[in-house]
C-alpha positions as CSV (number, residue, x, y, z in Angstrom):
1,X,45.3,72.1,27.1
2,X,47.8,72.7,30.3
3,X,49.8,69.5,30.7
4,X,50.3,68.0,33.7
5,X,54.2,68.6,35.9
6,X,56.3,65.3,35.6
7,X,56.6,63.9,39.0
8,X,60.6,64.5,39.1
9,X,60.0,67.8,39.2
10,X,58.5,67.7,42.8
11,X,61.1,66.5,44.6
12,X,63.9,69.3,42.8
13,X,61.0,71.8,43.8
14,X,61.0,70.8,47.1
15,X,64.9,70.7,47.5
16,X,65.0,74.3,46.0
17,X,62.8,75.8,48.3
18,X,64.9,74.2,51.6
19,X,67.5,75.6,49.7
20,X,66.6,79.1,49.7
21,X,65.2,78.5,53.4
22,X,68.4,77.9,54.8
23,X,70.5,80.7,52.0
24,X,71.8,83.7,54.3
25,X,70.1,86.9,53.6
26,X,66.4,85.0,53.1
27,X,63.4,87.0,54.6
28,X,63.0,86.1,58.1
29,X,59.6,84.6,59.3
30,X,56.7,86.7,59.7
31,X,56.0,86.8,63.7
32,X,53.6,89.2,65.9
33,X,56.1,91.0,67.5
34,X,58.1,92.0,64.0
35,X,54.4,93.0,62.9
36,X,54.0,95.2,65.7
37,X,57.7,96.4,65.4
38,X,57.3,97.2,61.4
39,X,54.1,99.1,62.6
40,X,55.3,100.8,65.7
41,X,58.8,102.2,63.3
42,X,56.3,103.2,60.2
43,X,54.0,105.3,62.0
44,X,57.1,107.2,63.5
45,X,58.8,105.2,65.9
46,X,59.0,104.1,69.6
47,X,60.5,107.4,71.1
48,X,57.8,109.6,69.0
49,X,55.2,107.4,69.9
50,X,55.9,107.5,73.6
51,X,56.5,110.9,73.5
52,X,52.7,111.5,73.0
53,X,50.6,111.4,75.5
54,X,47.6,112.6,75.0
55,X,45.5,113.7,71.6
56,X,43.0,115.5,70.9
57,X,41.1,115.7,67.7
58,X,38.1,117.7,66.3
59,X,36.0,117.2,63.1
60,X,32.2,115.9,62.1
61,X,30.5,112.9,63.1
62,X,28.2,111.6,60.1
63,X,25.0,109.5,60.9
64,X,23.5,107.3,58.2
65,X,19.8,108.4,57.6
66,X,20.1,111.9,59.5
67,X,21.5,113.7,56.5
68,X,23.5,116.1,58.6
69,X,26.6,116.3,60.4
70,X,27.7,116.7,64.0
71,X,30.3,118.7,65.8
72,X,32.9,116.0,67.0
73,X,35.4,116.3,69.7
74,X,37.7,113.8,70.7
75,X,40.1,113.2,73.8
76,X,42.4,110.3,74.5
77,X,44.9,110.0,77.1
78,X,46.9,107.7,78.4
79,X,46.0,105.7,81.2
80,X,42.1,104.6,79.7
81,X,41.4,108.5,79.8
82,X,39.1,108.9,77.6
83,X,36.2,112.0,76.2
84,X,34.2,112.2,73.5
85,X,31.4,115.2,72.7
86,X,29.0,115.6,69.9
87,X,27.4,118.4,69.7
88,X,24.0,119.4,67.9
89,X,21.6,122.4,67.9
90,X,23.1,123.7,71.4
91,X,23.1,120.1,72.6
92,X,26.2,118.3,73.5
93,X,26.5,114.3,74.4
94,X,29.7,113.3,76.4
95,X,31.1,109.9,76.8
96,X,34.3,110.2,79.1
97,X,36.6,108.2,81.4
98,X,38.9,109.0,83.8
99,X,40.7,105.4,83.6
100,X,38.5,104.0,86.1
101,X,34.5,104.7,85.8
102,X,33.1,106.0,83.0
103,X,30.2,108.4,82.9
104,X,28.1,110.2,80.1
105,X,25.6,113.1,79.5
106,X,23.1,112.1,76.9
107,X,20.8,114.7,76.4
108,X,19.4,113.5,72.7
109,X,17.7,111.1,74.5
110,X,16.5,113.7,77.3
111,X,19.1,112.7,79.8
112,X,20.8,116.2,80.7
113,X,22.5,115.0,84.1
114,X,26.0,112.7,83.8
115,X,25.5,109.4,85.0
116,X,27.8,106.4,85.2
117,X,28.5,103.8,82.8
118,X,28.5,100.1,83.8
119,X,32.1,98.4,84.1
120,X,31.2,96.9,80.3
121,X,30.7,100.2,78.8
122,X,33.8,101.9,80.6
123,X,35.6,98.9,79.0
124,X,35.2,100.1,75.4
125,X,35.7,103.7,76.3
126,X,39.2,102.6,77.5
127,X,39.8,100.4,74.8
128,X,38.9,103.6,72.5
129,X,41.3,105.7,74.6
130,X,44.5,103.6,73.3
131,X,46.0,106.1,70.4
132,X,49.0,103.6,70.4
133,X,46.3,100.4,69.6
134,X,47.1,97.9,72.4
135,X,49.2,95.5,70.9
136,X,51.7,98.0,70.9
137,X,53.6,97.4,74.3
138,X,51.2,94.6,75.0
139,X,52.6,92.7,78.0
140,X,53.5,96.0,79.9
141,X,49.3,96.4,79.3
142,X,48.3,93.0,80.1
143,X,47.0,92.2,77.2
144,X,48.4,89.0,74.8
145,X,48.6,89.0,70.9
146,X,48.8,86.1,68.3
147,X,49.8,86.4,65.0
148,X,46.7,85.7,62.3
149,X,46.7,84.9,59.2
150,X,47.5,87.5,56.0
151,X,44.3,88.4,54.8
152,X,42.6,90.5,51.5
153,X,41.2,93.6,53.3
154,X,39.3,95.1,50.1
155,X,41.8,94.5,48.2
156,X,44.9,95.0,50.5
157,X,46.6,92.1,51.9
158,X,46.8,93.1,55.9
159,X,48.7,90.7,58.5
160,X,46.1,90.0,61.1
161,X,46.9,90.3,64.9
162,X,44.6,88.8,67.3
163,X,44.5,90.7,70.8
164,X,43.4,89.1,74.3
165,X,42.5,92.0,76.1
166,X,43.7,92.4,80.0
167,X,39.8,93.0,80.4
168,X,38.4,89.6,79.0
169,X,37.0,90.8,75.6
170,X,38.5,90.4,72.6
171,X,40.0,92.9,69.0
172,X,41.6,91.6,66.2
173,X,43.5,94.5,63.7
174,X,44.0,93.9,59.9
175,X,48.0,96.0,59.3
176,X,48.2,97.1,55.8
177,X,51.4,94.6,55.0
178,X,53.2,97.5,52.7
179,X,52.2,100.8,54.8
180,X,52.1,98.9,58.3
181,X,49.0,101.1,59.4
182,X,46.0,99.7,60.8
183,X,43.4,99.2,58.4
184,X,40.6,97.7,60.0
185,X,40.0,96.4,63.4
186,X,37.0,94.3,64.5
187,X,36.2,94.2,68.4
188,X,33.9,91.8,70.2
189,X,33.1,92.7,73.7
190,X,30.2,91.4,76.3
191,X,28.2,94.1,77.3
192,X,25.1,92.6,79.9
193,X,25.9,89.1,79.0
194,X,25.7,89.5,75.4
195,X,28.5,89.6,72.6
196,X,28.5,93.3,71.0
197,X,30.2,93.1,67.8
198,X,31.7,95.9,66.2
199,X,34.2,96.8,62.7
200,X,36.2,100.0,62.7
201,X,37.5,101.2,59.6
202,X,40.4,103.3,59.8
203,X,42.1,106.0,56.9
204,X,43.5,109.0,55.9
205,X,46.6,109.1,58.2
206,X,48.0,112.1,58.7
207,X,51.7,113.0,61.4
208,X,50.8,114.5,64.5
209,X,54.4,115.7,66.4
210,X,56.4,113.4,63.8
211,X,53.7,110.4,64.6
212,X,50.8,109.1,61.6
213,X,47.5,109.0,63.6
214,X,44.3,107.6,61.2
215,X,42.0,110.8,60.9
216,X,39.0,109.1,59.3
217,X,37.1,106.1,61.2
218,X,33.8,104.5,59.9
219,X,32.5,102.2,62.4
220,X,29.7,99.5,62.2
221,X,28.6,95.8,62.3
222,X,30.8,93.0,60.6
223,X,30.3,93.3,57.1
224,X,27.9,96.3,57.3
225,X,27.2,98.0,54.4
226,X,29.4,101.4,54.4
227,X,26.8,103.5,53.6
228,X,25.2,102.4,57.0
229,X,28.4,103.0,59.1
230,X,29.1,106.5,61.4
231,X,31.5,108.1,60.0
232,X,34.1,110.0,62.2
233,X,35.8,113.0,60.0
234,X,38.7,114.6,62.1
235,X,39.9,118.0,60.4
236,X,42.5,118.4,63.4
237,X,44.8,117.0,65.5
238,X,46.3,118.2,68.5
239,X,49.3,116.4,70.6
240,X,49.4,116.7,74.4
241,X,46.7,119.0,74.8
242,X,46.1,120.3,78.4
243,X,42.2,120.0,78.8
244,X,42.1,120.5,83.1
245,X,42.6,117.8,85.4
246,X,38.8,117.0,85.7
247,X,38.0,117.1,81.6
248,X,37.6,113.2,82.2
249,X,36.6,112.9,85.6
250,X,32.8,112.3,86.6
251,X,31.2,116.0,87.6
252,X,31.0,116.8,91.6
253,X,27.8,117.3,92.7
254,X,26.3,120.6,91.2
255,X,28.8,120.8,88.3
256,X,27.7,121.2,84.8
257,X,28.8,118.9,82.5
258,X,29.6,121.3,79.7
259,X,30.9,120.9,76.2
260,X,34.8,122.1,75.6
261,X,35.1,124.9,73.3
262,X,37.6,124.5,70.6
């Protein structure tokens, strides 16, 4: 049987730990903007980091319950540009933005012709755009980030930021506390008046021009099951690719939409 602590001992606990609080050399408190900064230096640094400013990556996309998988390409630039193409059978969906509307081409549901998003849907589309994740420089973006609390992430303890987005809606990231790479991220945004939901699952970083961008992403409801989540599989990665100057833009009038060829 454990026995019970005399009662002296609390106080001589307590006196130690003040102790060590106030020794020179203890660990400094744990604060957002040291998370960010451990993040920002671990996946390559400021100057790398700014130095890219655009990415493009290609790979599959895999749907639960389609047992097949989909040509993926992705573009992200900075400034809420943003494209994204799936291709299958000759068929190719677009989501895109050039920063300020966002259009799409969706012909799996018959829908050949772009059309344009509504403000709520070019909201995520930006928010998907950010390579950098947007607590990184978060004031210059608008946006304002608390500090969570540190969390088991399937096993990983992650330090949890909370971000206000610029826009109104709302993403939390879960940073892997040894690594510093973002883990998971869950983002709730209001699309038509209702609260859309959605967990991101990010992995398998790999350096793109000296910077570690996550080349796996399975995304899905809070807590959904993983076998039920999109997975995005990127075998590439480009840095500053030059796709034209209207690869995000909303097609004039007679233009084709077309997929990019890799």
């Amino acid at each position: 049987m454990q026995r019970l602590r005399p009662v002296w001992i609390v106080p001589v606990l307590l006196a130690a730990v003040s102790a060590s609080a106030s020794t020179p050399g203890a660990s400094p408190p744990v604060t957002a903007d040291s998370v960010i900064a451990e993040h920002v230096a671990a996946r390559g640094g400021h100057d790398r980091l700014k130095a890219l400013q655009s990415l493009e990556r290609r790979g599959h996309l895999v749907v639960p319950g389609m047992g097949m998988q989909l040509d993926l390409a992705q573009w992200q630039g900075r400034g809420g540009r943003f494209r994204q193409e799936v291709t299958l059978l000759g068929l190719t969906a677009i989501d895109a933005s050039d920063g300020r509307e966002g259009w799409q081409v969706s012909p799996f549901e018959g829908r050949k012709d772009p059309s344009r998003l509504s403000e709520d849907e070019t909201k995520d589309l930006r928010l998907r755009a950010d390579f950098e994740f947007p607590f990184v420089d978060h004031a210059a973006k608008g946006h304002k980030v608390t500090l969570g609390t540190r969390e088991d992430v399937d096993g990983t303890p992650a330090d949890t930021l909370v971000v206000q987005l610029a826009d109104g809606n709302q993403a939390t990231y879960w940073i892997d506390s040894d690594t510093h790479m973002v883990i998971r991220a869950l983002i709730r945004e209001t699309v038509r008046g209702a609260e859309d939901v959605t967990e991101i699952d990010y992995g398998e970083y790999q350096q793109v021009q000296g910077v570690w961008i996550p080349m796996t992403e399975e995304i899905g409801g809070k807590g959904s099951d993983p076998a039920r989540r999109q997975k995005f599989v990127f075998d590439s990665a480009t840095a500053n690719p030059q796709p034209g100057a209207t690869h995000y833009t909303f097609p004039a009038q007679g233009a084709a939409a077309v997929g990019s060829k890799p």
